[in-house]
C-alpha distance (Angstrom), angle and dihedral (degrees) to the residues before:
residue distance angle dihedral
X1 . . .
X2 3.65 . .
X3 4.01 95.9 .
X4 3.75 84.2 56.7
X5 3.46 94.2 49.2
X6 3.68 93.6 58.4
X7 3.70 100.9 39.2
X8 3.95 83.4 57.1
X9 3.61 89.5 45.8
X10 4.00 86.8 51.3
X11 3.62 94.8 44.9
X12 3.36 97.4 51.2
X13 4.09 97.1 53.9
X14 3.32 88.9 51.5
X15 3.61 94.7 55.9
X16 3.86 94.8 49.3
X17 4.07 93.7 43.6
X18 4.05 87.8 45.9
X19 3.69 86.0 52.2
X20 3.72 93.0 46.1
X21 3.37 99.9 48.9
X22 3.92 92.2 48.9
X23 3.94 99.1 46.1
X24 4.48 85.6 47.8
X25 3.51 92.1 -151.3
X26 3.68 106.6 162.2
X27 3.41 118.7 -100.6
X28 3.99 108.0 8.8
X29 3.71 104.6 115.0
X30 3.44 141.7 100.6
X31 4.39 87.9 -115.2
X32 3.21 97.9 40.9
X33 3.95 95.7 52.8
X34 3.95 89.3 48.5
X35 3.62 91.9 51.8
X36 3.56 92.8 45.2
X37 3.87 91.9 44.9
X38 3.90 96.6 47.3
X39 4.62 86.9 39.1
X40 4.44 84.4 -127.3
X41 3.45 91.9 165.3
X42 4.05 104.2 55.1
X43 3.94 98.6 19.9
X44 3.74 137.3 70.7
X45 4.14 91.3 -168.5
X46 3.58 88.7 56.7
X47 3.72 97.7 43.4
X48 3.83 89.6 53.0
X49 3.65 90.2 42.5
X50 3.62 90.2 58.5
X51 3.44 94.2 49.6
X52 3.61 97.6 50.3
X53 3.83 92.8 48.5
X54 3.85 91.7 44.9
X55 3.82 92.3 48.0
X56 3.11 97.3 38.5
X57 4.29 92.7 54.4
X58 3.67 93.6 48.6
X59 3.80 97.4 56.3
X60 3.63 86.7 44.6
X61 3.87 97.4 56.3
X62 3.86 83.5 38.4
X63 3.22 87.2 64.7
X64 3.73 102.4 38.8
X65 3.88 92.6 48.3
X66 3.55 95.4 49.3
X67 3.79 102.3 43.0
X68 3.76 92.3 26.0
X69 3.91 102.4 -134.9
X70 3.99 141.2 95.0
């Protein structure tokens, strides 16, 4: 059930960013949300922020993928 779940889950992003990057609307991607949600283009704090959170998530599911636990 669960594999399912996710390929849906998958699938379906990838339909709405696909359609979001064809139609160029401003503002309707995945990027363009997390910029706009962490303010990367007109502050430092949030670049650093974003940096931290985003480097700090990938060597966490590093390490959960790899040793499969937390």
């Amino acid at each position: 059930m669960w594999p399912a779940i996710w390929i849906t889950w998958t699938c379906l992003f990838a339909i709405a960013e696909t359609i979001a990057l064809i139609n160029r609307t401003e503002g309707d991607t995945l990027s363009e949300n997390v910029r706009g949600l962490f303010r990367t283009h007109r502050s430092k704090a949030g670049r650093a922020l974003f940096a931290v959170a985003w480097g700090g998530f990938s060597v966490w599911f590093a390490i959960h993928i790899l040793t499969e636990s937390m």
